[in-house]
N, C-alpha and C positions, 0 to 999 in steps of 0.2 A: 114567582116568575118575573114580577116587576123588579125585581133587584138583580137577577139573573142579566135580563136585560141593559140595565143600568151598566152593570161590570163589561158587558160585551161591549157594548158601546163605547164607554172611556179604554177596551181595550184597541177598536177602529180605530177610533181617532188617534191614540198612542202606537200607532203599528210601526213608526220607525222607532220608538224608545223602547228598549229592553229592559231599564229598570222598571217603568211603569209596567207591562207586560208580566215580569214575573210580579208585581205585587196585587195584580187583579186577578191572575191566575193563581195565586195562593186563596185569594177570597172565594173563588168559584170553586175551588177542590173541598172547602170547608164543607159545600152546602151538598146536601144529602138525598142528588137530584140528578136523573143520567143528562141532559142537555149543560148543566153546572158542570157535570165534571168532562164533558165532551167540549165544552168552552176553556174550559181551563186547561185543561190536557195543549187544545190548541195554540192558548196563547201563549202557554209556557213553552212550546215548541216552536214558534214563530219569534219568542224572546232569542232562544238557544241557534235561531238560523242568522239571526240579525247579529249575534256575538260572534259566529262562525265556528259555534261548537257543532258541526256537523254532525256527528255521530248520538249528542244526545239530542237533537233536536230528533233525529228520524225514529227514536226508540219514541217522543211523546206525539209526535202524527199517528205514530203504530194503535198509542194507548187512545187516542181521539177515536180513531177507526170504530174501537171496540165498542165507545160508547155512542155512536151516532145510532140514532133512530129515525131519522129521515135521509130521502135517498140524495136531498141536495145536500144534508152534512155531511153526509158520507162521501159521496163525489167531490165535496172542498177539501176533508182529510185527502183521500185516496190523491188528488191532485201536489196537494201541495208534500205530500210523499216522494211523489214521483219525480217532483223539482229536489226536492232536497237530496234524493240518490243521488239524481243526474250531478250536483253539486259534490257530491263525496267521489262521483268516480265509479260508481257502482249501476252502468248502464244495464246490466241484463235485468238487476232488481226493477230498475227505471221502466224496461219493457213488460213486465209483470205487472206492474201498478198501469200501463198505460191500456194491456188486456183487458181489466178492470174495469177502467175507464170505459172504453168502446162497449164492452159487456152493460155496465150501466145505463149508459146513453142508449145504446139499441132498444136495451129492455124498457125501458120510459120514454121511448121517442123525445129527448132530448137534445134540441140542435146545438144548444150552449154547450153541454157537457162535451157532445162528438167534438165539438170545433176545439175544445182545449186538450182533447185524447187527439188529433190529429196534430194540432202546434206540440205538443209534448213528444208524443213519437218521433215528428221533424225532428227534434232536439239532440234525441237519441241518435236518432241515424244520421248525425250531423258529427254526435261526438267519435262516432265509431269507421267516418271518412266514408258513409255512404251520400254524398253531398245528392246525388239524381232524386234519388227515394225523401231525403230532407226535404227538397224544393217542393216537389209533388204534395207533400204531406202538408206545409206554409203553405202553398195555394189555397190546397180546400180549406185548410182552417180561415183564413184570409176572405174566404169567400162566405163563408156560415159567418163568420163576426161581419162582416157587411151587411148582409140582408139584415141582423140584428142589432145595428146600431153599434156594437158592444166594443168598449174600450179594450179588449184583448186583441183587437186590432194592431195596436201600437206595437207590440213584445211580437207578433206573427211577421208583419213587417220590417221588425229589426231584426227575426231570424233568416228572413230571406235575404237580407242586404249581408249578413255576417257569412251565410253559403257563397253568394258570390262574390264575393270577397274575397274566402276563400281560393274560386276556383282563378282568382285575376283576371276576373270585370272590375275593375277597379270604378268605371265610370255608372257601370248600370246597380254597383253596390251605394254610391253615391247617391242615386235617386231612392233609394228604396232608405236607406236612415235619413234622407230629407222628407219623407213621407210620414215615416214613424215620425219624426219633429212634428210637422203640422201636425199629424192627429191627438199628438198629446197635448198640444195647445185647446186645440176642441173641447174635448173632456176635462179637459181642468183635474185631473187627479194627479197630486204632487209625486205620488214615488214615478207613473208614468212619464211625466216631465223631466225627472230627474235623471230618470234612466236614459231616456232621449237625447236627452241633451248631453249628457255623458259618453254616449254612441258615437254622436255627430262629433262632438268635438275629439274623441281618438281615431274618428277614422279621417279626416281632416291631416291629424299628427301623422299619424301613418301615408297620408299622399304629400306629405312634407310641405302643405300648406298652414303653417305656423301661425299666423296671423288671422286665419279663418278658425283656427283649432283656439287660440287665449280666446274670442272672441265668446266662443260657448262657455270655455271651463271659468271666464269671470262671469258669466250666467250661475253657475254654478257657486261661485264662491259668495254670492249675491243670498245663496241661499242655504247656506252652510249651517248654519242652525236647526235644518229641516233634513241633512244629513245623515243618513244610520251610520254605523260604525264602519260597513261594506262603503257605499260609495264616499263616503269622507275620507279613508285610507287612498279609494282607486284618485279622490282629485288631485290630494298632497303628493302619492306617489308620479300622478302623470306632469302637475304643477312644476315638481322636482326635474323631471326627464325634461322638459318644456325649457326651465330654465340654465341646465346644464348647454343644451344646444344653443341657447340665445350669449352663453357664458358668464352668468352672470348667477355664480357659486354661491356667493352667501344667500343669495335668496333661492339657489338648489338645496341648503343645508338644511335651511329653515326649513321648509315641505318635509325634507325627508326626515328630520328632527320630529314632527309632526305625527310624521305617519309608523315613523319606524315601531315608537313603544305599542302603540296598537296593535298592529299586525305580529309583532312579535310573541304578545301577550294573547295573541287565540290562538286557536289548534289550524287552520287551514294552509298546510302546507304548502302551495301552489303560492299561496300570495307572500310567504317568507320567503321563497326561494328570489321572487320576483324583485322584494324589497331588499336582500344582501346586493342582487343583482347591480341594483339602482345607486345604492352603497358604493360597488365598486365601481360604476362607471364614473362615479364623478370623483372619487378618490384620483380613478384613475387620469381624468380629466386636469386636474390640480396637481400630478405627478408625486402622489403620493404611493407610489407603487406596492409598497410595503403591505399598507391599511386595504389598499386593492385586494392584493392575495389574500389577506384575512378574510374581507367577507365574501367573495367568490371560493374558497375553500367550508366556508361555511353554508354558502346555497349548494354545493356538490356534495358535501358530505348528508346531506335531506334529503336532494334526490335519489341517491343510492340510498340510504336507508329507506326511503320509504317507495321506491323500485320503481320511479320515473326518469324513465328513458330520456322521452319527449322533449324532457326539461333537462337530462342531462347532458346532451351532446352540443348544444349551444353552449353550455359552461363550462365544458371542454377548451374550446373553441378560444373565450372570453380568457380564460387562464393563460393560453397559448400566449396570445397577445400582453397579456401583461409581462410573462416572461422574458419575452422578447424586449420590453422597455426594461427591463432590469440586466437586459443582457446576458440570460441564464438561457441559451440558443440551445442547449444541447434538452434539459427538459419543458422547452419550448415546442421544439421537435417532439419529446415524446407526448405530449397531449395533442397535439396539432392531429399525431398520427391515431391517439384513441377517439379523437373526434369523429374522422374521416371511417373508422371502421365502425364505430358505435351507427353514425349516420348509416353507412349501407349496410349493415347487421337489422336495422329498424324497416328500410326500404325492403328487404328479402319479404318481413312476416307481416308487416300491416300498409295497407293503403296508400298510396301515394301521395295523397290528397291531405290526408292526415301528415304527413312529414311536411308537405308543401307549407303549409300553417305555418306550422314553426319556424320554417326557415324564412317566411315571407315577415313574421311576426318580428322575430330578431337580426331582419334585414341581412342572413348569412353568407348569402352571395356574394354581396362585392366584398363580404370581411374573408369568408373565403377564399378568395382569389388574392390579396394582398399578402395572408400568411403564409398560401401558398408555395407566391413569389420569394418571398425571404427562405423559405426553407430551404427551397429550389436553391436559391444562388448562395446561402450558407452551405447548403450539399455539395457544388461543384464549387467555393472555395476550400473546402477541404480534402475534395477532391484534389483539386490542384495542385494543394498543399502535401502532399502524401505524393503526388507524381514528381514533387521540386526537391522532397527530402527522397526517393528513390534514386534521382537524377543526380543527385551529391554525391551518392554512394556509389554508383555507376563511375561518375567523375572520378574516383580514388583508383579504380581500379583500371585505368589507363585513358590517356591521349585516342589511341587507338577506338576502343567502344564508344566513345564517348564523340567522335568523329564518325563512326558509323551510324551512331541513331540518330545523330542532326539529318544524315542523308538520308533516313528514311522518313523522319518526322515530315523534311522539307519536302521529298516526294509527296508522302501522302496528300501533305498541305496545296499543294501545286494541284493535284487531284480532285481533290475538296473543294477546292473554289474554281474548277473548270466543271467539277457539274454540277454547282450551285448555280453557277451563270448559265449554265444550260438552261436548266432548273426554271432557274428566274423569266428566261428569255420566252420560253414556251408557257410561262405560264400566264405573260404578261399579254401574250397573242392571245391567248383563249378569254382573260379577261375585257382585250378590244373587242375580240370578234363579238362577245355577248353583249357589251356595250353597246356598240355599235348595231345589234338588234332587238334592243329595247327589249328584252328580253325579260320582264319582269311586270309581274300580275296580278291583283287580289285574288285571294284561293280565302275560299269559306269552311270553317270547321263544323263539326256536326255539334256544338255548341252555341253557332250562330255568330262566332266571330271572325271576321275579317281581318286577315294579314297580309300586307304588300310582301312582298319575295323580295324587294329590295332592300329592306330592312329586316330581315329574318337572317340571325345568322347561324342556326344551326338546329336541328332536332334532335332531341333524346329521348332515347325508348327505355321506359324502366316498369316491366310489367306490362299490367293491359295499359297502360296511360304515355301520353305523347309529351313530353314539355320542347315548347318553343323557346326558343333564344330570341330575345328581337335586340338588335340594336338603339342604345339609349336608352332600353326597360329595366328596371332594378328586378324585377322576377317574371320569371318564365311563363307562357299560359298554356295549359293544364286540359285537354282532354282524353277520354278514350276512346283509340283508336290504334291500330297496326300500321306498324313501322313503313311495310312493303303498298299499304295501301294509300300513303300520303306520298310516298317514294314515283307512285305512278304519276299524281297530280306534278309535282316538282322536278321532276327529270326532266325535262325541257325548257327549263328556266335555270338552268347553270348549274343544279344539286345533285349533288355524288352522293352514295353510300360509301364509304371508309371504314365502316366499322360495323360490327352487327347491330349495336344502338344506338348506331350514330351517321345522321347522314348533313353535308356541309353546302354550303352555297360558296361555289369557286370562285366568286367575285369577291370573297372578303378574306379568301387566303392569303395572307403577308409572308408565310415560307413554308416549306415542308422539311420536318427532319424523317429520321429512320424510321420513328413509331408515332411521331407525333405529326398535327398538323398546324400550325397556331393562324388565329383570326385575327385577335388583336395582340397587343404588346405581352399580355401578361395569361391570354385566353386562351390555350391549349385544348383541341378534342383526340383520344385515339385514334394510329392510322394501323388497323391489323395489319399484317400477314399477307392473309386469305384477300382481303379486299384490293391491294397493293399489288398483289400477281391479278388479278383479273382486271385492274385496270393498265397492267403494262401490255396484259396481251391484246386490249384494243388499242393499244400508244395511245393511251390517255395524256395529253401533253404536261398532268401536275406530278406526273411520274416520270425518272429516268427512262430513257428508252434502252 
């Protein structure tokens, strides 16, 4: 037993080295002892999560399980099972092992065990875009590691600042991974420090505060030695993203030079798709277009094979763009347009909340809106183009036709801009008169967030869930609630419904066409039909009369 111990311990202390890991876990499987081969099973599985061999690591948790004979070994397999699902993708397994857990904990009145079956469940229903039941779940655990002192505080904390986050609190997620920081400072345990501080400094990058985010990741790089192979890929690769933005390439290449053969060289898909990704941004950064579409063909051709969505409609997106700098407009268009269907194909069958992530994650709103745009006016130049080579052909076949459709063109045209000025004219009234009555108000979400109406430029209903427009926000904020029951708060402060999922604040209309209504220069929302005859029949003055 005394050498049993000995092996377990140099395997503690070695928990971020995976060499050492599998060489004390080979000495423990030798010995002809169920605790020996329940330690070694372990640490050879906890080697196998640290390499990112997902899938063998979850088969030697499984072989742990079998040899525990105590209910706190058992409850540390069963735990660290349930993390390693959740890590493969494999949530419903995750919730099985979490039953477990809570089954455990009850039957041993176990407050430690419950509070890590409560932060793990969070996890799950975090991954699976139930953000409410997450929260809920982080609290109590949050609340049991308090009474207990207990460093599982830190990881409860940084799940609840990642939920809202999510939902775009971006300010009240801020507090909650400044919290996780201080308390891993307390406890003094390095992988808790490490992960903290790795938290803080991407969400930092993520609120585009660059010099608060180097601030941490040189914390990090301070301790790069003390690194697993997981967070020493995530620094290189974010170091990399860090310094593409600051443009300052060859110290982007080095990081990713770094991190590349790593990640490359394990099995976790998720994080190659992420690092070709990174690959082509800064290829594409340095106009090497070419080497761009190599690895972005390469993180697409993963995701379809191993049938993530999630990860594939942003690389859609990312392809689009690069097309477009190569000048190859026509199958620029056609990725632009699998994007755009892949994206609402995903919002039909899962969560809103879960899509929101991603799109918040790879910032695809404003890339969005600028691809858009180009497609937009590459479509109506070729429009045009095709109405100019029509109009030649017309020109052959007489003086006469060709003298007649000028006089219709020019009627029409004469038409067109007498009730656009109408148009403008009534629309510009209704925009004084509401000015002119201060007409704008804080209105509170059933999320507890406050929105001025003055800066709100539009709602979209997709499903049970609301997203906000706000003016000057890179992404939308995110409740649920019904369309018609926000409609009532807002009707009295300038907002029309226009569309079945879509209702606008008529103070930031810049024009109206036939089906569309635009906000700002490049911002278009649907204008139905159905919505468009019921607001002519009250002479809605943003409609013709």
């Amino acid at each position: 037993m005394k050498q049993i111990n000995h092996y377990k311990q140099r395997c503690q202390k070695n928990s971020n080295n995976a060499d050492s890991l599998f060489y004390y876990s080979r000495l423990l499987l030798k010995i002809n002892d169920s605790t020996a081969q329940y330690e070694g099973y372990f640490a050879k599985a906890y080697a196998f999560r640290n390499n990112m061999e997902i899938d063998s690591a979850l088969v030697n948790f499984q072989k742990a399980i079998e040899f525990a004979n105590q209910t706190n070994l058992k409850s540390r397999a069963i735990r660290m099972s349930l993390i390693t699902a959740v890590n493969a993708g494999k949530n419903d397994m995750g919730l099985d092992y979490a039953e477990q857990m809570f089954e455990l904990a009850n039957k041993n009145n176990d407050s430690l065990l419950l509070a890590h079956a409560f932060n793990q469940r969070g996890i799950i229903y975090k991954e699976k875009g139930n953000l409410e039941l997450a929260i809920d779940d982080y609290i109590e655990a949050s609340r049991l590691y308090e009474s207990l002192k207990n460093p599982g505080l830190v990881n409860t904390y940084t799940n609840v600042a990642v939920a809202y986050d999510i939902l775009g609190q971006d300010t009240v997620s801020l507090k909650w991974f400044q919290k996780a920081y201080k308390d891993a400072q307390i406890h003094q345990i390095d992988r808790l420090k490490i992960r903290a501080t790795n938290n803080l400094a991407n969400h930092y990058k993520t609120l585009k505060q660059y010099d608060s985010s180097q601030v941490y990741y040189n914390q990090l790089l301070l301790r790069e030695n003390k690194l697993n192979t997981f967070y020493k890929t995530l620094l290189y690769q974010s170091l990399s993203e860090l310094s593409i933005h600051n443009k300052d390439f060859n110290q982007a290449r080095k990081y990713l030079n770094l991190a590349k053969p790593l990640i490359i060289n394990g099995t976790n898909i998720e994080r190659k798709i992420q690092i070709y990704s990174v690959a082509s941004k800064l290829d594409n950064a340095i106009k090497q277009y070419d080497e761009s579409l190599v690895h972005i063909d390469s993180a697409i051709f993963l995701a379809q094979q191993f049938k993530l969505p999630n990860r594939l409609f942003p690389l859609y997106l990312r392809k689009a763009e690069i097309l477009k700098s190569l000048e190859k407009y026509r199958p620029a268009t056609k990725y632009y347009e699998r994007y755009t269907t892949l994206r609402d194909s995903l919002q039909n069958v899962q969560e809103i909340k879960v899509i929101q992530e991603t799109i918040t994650k790879y910032q695809l709103d404003s890339r969005e809106q600028e691809m858009k745009a180009f497609i937009e006016s590459k479509q109506r130049l070729e429009s045009d183009l095709i109405i100019i080579s029509v109009i030649s052909i017309v020109l052959l076949l007489g003086a006469f036709v060709f003298y007649w459709r000028y006089r219709v063109t020019k009627s029409k045209h004469k038409a067109a801009k007498k009730l656009v000025k109408t148009n403008t004219t009534q629309l510009e009234k209704l925009q004084k008169q509401l000015e002119s009555q201060n007409v704008h108000t804080k209105i509170k979400l059933k999320n507890n967030h406050f929105i001025d109406t003055k800066d709100l430029l539009y709602v979209e209903s997709d499903g049970h869930y609301l997203r906000y427009h706000i003016e000057n926000r890179q992404t939308p904020i995110v409740e649920r609630q019904k369309l018609n029951t926000i409609l009532e708060k807002l009707q009295d402060y300038g907002f029309i419904r226009v569309h079945r999922s879509y209702i606008i604040n008529t103070q930031k209309v810049k024009a109206v066409k036939s089906d569309r209504i635009v906000l700002k220069k490049t911002l278009e929302v649907p204008f139905s039909r159905t919505y468009k005859q019921k607001l002519k029949k009250i002479k809605h003055p943003i409609v013709s009369s």
